[in-house]
KOLKESE-344495 format. One record per residue (C-alpha): residue in one letter; x, z negated, y. Coordinates in steps of 0.1 Angstrom, whole numbers, plus 5000, padded with zeros to 4 digits. Layout:
REM KOLKESE-344495
AXZY...
//
This chain:
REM KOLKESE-344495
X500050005000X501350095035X501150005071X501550325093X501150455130X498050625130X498650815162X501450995146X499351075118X496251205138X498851455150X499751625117X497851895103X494451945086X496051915054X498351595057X494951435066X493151495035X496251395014X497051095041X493950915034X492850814999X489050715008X487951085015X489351144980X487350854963X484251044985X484751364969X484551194934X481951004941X479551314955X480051574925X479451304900X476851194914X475451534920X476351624880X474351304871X471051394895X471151754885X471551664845X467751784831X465151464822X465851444782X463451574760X461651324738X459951554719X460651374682X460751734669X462951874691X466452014682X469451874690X471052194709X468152314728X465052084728X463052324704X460652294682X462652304648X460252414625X460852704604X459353054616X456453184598X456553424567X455753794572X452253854565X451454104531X448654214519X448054014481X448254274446X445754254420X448454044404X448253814435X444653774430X444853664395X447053374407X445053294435X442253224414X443753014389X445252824413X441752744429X440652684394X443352404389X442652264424X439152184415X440552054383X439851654368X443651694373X443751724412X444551364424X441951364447X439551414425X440151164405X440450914423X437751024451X440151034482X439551274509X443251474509X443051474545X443451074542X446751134523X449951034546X451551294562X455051314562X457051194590X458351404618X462151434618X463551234642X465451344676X468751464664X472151364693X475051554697X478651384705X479351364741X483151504747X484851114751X483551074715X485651384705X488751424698X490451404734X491251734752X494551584766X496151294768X497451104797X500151334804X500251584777X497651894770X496151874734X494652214713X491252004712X488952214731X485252104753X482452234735X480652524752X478452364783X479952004784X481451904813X483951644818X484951474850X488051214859X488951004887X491850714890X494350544907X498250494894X500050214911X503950224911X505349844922X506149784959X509849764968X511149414982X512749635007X511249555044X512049865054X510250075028X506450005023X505349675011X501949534998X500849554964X501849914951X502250214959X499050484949X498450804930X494850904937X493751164910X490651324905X489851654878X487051844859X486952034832X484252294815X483552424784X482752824786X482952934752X484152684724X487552854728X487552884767X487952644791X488552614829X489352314851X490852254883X493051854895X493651724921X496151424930X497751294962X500851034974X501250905003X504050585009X507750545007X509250594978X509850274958X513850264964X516050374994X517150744986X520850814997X520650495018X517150615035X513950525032X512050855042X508550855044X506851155016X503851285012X503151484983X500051624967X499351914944X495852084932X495652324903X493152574886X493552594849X492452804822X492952674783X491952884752X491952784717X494053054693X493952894665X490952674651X491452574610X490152264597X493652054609X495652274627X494652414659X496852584684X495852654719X497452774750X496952624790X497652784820X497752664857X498752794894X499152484914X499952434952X501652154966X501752004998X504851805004X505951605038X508951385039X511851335059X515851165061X517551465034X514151405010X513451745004X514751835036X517051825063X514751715091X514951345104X511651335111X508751445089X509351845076X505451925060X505652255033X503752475015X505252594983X503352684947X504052564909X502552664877X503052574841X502352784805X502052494779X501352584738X499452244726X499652234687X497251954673X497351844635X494651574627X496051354600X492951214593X489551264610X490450964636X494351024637X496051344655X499351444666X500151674692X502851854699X503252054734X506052324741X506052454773X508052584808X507252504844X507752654877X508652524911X510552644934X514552624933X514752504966X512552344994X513752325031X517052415025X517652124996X517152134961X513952104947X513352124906X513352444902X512052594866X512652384832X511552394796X509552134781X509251974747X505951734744X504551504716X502151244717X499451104692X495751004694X493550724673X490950614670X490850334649X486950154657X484150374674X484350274712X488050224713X491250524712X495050434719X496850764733X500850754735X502651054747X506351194758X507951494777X511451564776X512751824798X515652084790X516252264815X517852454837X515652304865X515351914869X512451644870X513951344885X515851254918X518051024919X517850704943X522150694945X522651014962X519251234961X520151484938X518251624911X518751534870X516151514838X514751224825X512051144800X508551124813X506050904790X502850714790X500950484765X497550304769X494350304757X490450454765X486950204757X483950364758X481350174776X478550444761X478650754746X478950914780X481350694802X484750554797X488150464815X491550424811X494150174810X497650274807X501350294820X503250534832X507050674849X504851024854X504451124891X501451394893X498751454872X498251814870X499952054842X503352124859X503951814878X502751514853X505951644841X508151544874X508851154872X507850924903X510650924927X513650824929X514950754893X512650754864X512750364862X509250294876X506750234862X503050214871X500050104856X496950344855X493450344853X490750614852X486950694849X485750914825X482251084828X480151334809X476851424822X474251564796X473051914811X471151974783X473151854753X471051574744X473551324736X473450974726X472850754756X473650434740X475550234712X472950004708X470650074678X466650114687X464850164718X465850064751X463849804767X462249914792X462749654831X460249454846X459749404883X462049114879X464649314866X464649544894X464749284916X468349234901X469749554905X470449494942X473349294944X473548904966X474548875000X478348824991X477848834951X477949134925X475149144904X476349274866X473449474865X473649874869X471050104884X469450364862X470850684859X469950944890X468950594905X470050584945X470250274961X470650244999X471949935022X472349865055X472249565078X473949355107X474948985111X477648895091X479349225096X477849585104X477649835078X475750035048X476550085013X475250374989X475450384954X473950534923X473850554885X476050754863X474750624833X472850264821X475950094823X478250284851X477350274885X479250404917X479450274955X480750434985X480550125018X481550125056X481249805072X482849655105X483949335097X483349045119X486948875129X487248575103X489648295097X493148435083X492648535049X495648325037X495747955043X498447865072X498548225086X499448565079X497748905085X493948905089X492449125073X488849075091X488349225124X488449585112X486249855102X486749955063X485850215041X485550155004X484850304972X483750164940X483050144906X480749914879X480949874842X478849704824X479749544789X477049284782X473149354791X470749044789X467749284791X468949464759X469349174738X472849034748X473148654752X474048714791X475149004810X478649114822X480149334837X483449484857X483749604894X486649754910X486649884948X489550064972X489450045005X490850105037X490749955073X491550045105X492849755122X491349715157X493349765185X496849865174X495650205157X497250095119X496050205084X495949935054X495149935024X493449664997X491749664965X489649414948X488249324914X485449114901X483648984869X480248964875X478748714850X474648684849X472348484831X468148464833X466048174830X462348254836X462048294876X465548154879X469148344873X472548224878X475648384886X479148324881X481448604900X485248514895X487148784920X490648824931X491849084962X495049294965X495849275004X499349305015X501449055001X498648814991X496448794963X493548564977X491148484946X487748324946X485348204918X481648304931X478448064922X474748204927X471148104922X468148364927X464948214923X461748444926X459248214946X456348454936X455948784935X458448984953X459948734973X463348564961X465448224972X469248384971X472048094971X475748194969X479047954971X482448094967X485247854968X488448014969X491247874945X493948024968X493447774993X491648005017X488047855036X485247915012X482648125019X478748045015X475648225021X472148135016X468848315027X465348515012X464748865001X461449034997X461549344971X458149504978X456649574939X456649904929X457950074961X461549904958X461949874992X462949535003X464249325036X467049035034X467348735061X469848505058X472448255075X476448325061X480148245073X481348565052X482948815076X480649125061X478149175036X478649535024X482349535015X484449344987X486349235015X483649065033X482848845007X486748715003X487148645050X485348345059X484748315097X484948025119X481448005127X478148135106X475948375119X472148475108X471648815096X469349115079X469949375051X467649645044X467349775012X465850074988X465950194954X464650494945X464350774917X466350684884X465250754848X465150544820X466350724789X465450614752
//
């Protein structure tokens, strides 16, 4: 994370803006899947419908003939034996029209792509291919450590924002296109200097399966990229100050997949890529062979462990080197792991020395050195366009919610509720008080939601105990996602869930960028009118890592109307932060008003709910949920 002089920055170009700043990037995400989960059809529930294409799947009728005299014959002694002692209805006197029937087949699911073999690895291409129509997008976040270095950026890492999709045209054919971006100082003084880079790539790709046997397939992938690269101080240049370029990249890989069992593959992934030989008058890596391997399992139904590695040979380079700048090779690798939280929606968790994510440069390693290491995560989605895949683990039904638990989709005042809205479900915030802002958000699936939040913060108490940086005060953009593990409404004993947001701030009055993240555990359980929360969350601002555990009563009064109380005391030392008010969720319309009293410095951010102010103010939210579909 990074501090920076935003006037500087409002001077480069169009391009070193949409690189610059990671929030616009979490936007973009956030907007196409959405959009792929609100244009995805309403499933059919016909129970006789097909699994492909929601048709009937009964067989088509015989040709009609006209009978022989031979024909005849057999009709009649067939009548003959139907009105037979020997026709069970007869003897027994049941009407045959009171016989059971037999039972309609039942709605067949297909296997959404994350429960396939995987189509590539963390940073190696695989010969698996997306089946014709499915669609598969990505989005995460790498974070390399922060140096100790004052010099070079500090806070809690340094960020690689990704984001990709890829679609099946044929079973054989598939296109894609990724997108990543980087913008800190490196993690080590280069040469003695601590230049300031910029670097982002995004890449078209085509991938077509040559060879499909039972466990061998063979495929080859293709991408053009173009990069955008900004530094300074002999990093890809010879400018002292900031020296932005435009070059291009491409890679030809050959992924070669055996599956050793149905659950266990290995991959192996030959190929070459292209950059440039030089770059500003320096050395850039010019073009280098590549020898991949890597391995995929599956070992229980929800869970996969990937591992893969890239060794280059040459004659171009991957690496630069922190002693004097220059170029050399070094092994790029990664190992981690995907859970499926349904059939449809997963993420990562893994590590990494790879810099980009795209074909050619997931083969570069983060600069300088190849040393570093960062730890990844990513979110996975598949809509259903008309696949009719499984929507849920769970065997049986889904229950369907009550008013009540509508009521607890919308989220507490500083709290995270661990419920998830329905898929195509929109929800809408805004208010003023305790902080000025909104917050949108909608579902991806029954247990995946996304948020996108702008809030000015009201200016709070430090948010370490005895001083430091305040992080209150500003006006921040955030993005966000939800997971839920545990459903109450489905059976579970309570519900749980997992919520991680970025943002980013402006701070007022001195025109700088920062950067924080937070994570929470939202923890629910119902009693009759009454349900209680217990939100444990811990923020990633600077050089601090303030951490509160969050306590929370709502009581529905009557109908509708709802007594919200929320304590958070912070086991970093930091003031605690309290709210406590009443929101009315009209029935049926969804559309509901908040009023409460709070000493939080905003109500639509993570943030807000960690910055406790000096003095508490009174304050409204207004909220609405609408659309959303409940799927069997």
């Amino acid at each position: 994370m990074k501090t920076y002089d935003q006037r500087g920055f409002l001077q480069s170009q169009v391009g070193v803006l949409i690189l610059c700043q990671s929030w616009p990037l979490l936007l973009s995400m956030a907007t196409l899947v959405a959009a792929s989960s609100w244009l995805a059809p309403v499933r059919a529930e016909s129970p006789g419908a097909t699994a492909s294409s929601g048709l009937s799947s009964a067989p088509p009728a015989a040709p009609t003939t006209l009978p022989t005299d031979q024909d005849w014959s057999v009709i009649q002694a067939d009548k003959a034996s139907l009105e037979s002692p020997t026709d069970p209805s007869a003897s027994t006197g049941e009407n045959p029209s009171s016989l059971a029937e037999e039972p309609e087949p039942q709605l067949q699911y297909q296997q959404t792509p994350l429960q396939l073999p995987p189509i590539r690895l963390f940073n190696l291409e695989t010969a698996n291919q997306l089946p014709a129509g499915a669609i598969q997008f990505s989005g995460g976040i790498r974070a390399f450590p922060a140096s100790s270095d004052e010099n070079l950026a500090g806070g809690a890492g340094l960020q690689v924002f990704s984001f990709g999709v890829d679609g099946g045209v044929t079973n054989r054919l598939q296109l894609g296109a990724s997108f990543w971006a980087f913008s800190d100082a490196p993690g080590k003084r280069i040469a003695g200097e601590a230049p300031d880079l910029t670097f982002g790539a995004f890449a078209p790709t085509l991938k077509y399966q040559i060879l499909k046997k039972d466990k061998l397939s063979l495929g080859v992938n293709t991408s053009i990229e173009a990069l955008y690269i900004s530094s300074q101080l002999g990093l890809f240049t010879t400018s002292q100050e900031k020296d932005p370029s435009y070059t291009a990249a491409g890679s030809v890989l050959f992924p070669l997949t055996y599956s050793v069992t149905p659950k266990f593959q290995v991959h192996f992934t030959p190929g070459v890529a292209f950059f440039p030989g030089d770059l500003n008058g320096t050395d850039f890596y010019g073009t280098f062979f590549n020898l991949g391997a890597g391995f995929s399992w599956q070992p229980v139904q929800r869970f996969n462990l990937f591992a893969d590695i890239n060794g280059p040979l040459g004659p171009g380079d991957n690496t630069v080197r922190s002693s004097d700048g220059s170029l050399t090779k070094a092994v790029v690798w990664s190992a981690g792991f995907r859970y499926l939280v349904n059939p449809a929606l997963g993420f990562d968790v893994y590590a990494t020395n790879a810099f980009g994510t795209t074909p050619a440069t997931r083969l570069l390693t983060f600069i300088p050195d190849a040393n570093q290491v960062a730890v990844g995560a990513a979110l996975n989605f598949t809509p259903d366009i008309g696949q009719n895949y499984q929507t849920s683990f769970r065997s049986g039904p889904r229950v369907k919610l009550t008013e009540r638990d509508r009521q607890l989709l919308l989220d507490g005042f500083t709290l995270t509720t661990p419920a998830t809205q329905l898929p195509r479900m929109l929800g809408v915030r805004a208010g003023i008080g305790t902080g000025t802002g909104f917050r949108l958000s909608t579902g991806l699936t029954n247990d995946g939601q996304l948020e996108l939040s702008g809030e000015q913060l009201d200016r709070g108490v430090d948010i370490r105990a005895g001083g430091g940086e305040n992080y209150s005060g500003d006006f921040n953009m955030s993005a966000g996602a939800k997971l839920r593990f545990l459903d109450q409404v489905q059976g579970d004993p309570f519900s749980l869930a997992l919520k991680g947001s970025y943002g980013q701030g402006v701070v007022t009055g001195e025109g700088r960028v920062r950067t924080w993240g937070i994570f929470e555990l939202p923890v629910g359980y119902n009693i009759s009118r009454a349900t209680l929360f217990f939100n444990p969350k811990v923020g990633i601002l600077a050089d601090t890592t303030p951490a509160g555990i969050g306590l929370g009563l709502n009581y529905q009064l009557w109908q509708g109307l709802q007594f919200i109380g929320e304590f958070t005391p912070m086991v970093t030392g930091e003031r605690s932060v309290w709210s406590v008010g009443l929101r009315y969720l009209a029935p049926k319309l969804n559309l509901g008003v908040d009023l409460y009293g709070s000493n939080a410095a905003g109500q639509n951010t993570a943030l807000g709910g960690l910055v406790a102010q000096e003095d508490p103010k009174v304050g409204i939210n207004i909220h609405w949920l609408f659309g959303g579909s409940e799927t069997p």
